[in-house]
N, CA, C and O of each residue as an XYZ file, in Angstrom:
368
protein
N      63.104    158.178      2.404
C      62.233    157.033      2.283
C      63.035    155.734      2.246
O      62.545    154.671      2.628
N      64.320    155.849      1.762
C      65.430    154.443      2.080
C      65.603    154.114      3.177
O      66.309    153.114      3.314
N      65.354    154.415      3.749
C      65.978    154.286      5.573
C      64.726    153.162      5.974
O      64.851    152.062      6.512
N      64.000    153.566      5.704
C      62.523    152.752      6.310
C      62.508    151.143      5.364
O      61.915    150.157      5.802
N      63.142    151.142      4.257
C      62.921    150.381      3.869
C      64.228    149.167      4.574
O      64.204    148.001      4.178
N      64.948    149.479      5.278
C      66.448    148.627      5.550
C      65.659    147.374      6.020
O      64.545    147.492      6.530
N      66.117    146.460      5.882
C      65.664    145.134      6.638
C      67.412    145.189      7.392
O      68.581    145.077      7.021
N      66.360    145.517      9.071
C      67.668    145.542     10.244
C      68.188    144.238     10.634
O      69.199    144.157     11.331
N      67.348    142.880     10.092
C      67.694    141.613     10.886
C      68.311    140.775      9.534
O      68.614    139.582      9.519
N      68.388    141.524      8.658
C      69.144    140.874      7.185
C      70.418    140.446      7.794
O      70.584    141.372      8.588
N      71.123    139.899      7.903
C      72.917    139.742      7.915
C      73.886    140.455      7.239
O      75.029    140.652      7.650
N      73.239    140.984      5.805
C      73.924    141.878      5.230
C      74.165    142.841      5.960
O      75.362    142.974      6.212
N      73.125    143.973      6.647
C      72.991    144.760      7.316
C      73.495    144.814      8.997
O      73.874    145.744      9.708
N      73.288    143.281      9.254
C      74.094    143.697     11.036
C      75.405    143.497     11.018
O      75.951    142.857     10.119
N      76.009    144.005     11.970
C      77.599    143.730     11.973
C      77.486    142.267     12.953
O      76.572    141.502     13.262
N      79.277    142.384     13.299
C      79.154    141.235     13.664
C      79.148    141.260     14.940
O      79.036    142.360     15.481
N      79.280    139.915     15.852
C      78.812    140.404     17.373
C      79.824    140.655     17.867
O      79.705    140.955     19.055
N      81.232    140.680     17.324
C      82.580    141.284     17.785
C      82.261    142.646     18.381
O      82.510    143.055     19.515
N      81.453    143.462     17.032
C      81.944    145.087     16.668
C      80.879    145.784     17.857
O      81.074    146.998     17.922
N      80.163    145.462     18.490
C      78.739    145.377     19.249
C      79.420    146.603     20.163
O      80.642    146.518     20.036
N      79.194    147.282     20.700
C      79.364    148.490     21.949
C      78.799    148.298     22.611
O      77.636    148.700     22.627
N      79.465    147.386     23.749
C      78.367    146.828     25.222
C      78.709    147.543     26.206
O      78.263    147.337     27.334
N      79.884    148.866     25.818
C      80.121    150.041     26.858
C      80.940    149.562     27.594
O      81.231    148.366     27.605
N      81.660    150.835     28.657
C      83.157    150.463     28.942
C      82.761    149.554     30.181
O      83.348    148.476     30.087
N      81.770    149.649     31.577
C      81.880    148.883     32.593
C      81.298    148.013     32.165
O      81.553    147.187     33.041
N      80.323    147.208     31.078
C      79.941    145.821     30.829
C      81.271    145.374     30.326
O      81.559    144.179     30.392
N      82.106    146.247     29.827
C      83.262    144.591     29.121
C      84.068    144.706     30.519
O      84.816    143.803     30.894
N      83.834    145.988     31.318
C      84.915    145.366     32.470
C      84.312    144.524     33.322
O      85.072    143.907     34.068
N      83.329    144.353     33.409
C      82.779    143.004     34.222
C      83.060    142.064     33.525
O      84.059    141.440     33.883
N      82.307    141.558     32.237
C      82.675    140.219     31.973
C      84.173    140.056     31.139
O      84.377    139.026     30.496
N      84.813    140.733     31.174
C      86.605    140.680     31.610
C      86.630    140.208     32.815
O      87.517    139.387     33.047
N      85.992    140.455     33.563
C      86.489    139.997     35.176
C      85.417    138.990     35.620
O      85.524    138.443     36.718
N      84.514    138.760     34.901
C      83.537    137.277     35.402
C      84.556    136.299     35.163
O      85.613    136.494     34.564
N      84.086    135.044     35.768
C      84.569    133.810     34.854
C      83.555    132.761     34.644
O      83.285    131.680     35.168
N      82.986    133.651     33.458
C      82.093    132.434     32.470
C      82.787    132.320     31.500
O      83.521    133.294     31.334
N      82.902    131.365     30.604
C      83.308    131.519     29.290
C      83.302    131.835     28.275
O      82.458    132.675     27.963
N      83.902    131.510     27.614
C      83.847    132.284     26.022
C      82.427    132.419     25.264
O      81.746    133.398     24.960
N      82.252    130.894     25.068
C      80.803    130.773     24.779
C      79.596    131.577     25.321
O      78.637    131.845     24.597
N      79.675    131.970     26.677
C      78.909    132.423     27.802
C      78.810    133.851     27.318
O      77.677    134.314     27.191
N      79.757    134.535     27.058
C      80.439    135.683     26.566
C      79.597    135.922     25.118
O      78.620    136.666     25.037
N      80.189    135.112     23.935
C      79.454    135.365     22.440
C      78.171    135.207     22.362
O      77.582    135.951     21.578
N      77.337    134.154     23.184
C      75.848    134.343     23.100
C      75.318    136.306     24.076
O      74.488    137.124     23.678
N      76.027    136.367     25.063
C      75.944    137.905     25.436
C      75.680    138.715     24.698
O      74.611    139.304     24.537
N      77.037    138.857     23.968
C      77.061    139.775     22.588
C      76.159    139.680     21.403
O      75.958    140.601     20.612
N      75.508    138.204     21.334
C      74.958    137.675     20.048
C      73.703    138.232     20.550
O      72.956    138.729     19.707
N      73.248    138.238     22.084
C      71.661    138.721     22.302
C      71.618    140.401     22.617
O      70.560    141.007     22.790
N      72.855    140.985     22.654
C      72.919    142.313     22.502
C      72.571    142.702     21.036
O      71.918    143.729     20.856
N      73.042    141.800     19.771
C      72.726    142.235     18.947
C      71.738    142.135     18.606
O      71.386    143.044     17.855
N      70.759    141.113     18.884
C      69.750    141.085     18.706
C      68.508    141.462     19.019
O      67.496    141.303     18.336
N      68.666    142.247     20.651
C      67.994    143.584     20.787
C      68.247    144.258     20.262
O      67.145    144.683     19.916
N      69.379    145.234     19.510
C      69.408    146.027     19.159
C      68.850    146.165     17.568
O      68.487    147.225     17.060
N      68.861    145.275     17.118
C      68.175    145.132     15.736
C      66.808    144.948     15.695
O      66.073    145.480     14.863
N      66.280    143.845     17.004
C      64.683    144.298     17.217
C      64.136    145.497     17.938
O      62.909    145.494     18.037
N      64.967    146.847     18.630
C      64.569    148.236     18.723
C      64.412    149.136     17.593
O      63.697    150.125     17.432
N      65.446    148.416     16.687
C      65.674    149.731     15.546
C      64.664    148.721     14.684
O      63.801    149.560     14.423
N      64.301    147.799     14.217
C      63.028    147.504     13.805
C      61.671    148.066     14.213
O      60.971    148.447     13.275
N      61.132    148.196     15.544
C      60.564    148.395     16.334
C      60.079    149.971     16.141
O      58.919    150.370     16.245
N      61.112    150.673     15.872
C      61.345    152.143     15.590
C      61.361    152.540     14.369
O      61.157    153.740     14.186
N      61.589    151.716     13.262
C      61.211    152.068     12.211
C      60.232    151.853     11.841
O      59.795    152.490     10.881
N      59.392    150.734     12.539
C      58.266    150.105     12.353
C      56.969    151.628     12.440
O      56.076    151.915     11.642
N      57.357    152.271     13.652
C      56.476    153.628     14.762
C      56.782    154.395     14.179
O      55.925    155.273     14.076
N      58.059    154.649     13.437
C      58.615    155.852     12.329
C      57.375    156.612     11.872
O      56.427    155.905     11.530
N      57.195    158.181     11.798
C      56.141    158.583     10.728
C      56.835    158.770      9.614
O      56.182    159.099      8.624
N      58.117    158.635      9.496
C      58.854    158.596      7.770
C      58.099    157.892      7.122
O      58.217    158.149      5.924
N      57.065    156.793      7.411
C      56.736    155.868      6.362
C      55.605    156.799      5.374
O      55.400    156.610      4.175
N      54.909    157.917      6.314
C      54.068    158.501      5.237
C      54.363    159.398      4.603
O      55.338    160.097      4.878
N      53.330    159.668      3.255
C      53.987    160.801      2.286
C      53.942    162.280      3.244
O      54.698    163.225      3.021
N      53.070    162.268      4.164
C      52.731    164.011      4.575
C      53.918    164.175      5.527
O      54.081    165.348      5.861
N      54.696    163.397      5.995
C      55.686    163.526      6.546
C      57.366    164.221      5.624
O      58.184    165.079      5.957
N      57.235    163.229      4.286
C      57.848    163.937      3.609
C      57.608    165.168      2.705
O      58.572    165.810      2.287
N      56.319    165.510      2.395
C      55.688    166.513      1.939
C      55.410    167.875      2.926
O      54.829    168.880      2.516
N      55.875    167.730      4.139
C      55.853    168.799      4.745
C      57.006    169.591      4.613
O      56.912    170.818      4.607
N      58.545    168.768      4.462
C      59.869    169.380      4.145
C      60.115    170.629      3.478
O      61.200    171.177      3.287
N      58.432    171.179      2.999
C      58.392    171.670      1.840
C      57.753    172.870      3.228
O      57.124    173.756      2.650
N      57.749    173.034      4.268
C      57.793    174.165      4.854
C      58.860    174.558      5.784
O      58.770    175.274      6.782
N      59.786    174.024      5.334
C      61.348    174.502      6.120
C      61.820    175.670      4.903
O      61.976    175.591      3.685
N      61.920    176.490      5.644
C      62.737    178.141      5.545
C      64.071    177.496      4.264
O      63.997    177.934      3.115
N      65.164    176.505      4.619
C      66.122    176.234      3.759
C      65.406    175.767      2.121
O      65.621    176.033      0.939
N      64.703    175.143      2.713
C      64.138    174.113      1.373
C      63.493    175.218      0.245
O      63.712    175.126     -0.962
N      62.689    176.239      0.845
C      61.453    177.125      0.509
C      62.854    178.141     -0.387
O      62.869    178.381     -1.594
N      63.748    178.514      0.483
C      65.059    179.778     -0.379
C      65.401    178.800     -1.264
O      64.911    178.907     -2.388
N      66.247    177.704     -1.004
C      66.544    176.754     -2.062
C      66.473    176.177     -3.336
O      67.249    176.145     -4.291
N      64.740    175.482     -3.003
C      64.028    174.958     -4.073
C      63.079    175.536     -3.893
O      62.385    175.326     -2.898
N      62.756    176.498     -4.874
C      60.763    176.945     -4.607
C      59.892    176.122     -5.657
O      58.683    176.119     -5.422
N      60.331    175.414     -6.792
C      59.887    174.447     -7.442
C      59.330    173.150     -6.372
O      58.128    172.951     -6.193
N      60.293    172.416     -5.784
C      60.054    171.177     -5.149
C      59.378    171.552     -3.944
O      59.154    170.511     -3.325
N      59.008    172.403     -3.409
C      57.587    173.582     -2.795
C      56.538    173.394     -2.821
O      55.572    172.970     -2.187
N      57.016    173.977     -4.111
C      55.012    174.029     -4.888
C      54.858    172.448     -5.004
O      53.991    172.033     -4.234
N      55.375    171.614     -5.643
C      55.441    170.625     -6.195
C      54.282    169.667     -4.739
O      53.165    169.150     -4.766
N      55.406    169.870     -3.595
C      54.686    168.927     -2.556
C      53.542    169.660     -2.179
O      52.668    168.816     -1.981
N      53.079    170.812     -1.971
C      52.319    171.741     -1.585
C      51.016    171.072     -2.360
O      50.031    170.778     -1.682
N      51.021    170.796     -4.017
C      50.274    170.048     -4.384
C      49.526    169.275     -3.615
O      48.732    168.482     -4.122
């Protein structure tokens, strides 16, 4: 249930637009464009910022947010040998 709660567009939470993985043939192109630097960090800055409005987007559509999603855990084979208390409990 923590996961759903992350705020993805916090600053705490994004890295920076250095650390971004724009994959090996996008940096070999704009290695080999000649736009500039600036041209370059807004790139990276709007890569990050799709990527924080998908994983918003996706947590948003998530069914983690409801309880029957986590209350079903309680019919996996591991959980059931495991815990037969926390079982019954969600089975409730």
């Amino acid at each position: 249930m923590q996961i759903i709660k992350i705020d993805v567009k916090s600053k705490d939470v994004l890295c920076s637009y250095k650390d971004i993985d724009i994959g090996v043939v996008t940096k070999k192109y704009i290695a080999e464009s000649k736009v500039s630097d600036a041209e370059k960090m807004r790139f990276q800055m709007e890569c990050l910022q799709y990527l924080a409005t998908t994983i918003a987007k996706i947590i948003e559509r998530s069914p983690l947010k409801y309880r029957m999603v986590h209350a079903i855990t309680c019919l996996s084979s591991y959980v059931v040998a495991h815990n037969h208390a926390l079982c019954e409990k969600k089975m409730k």
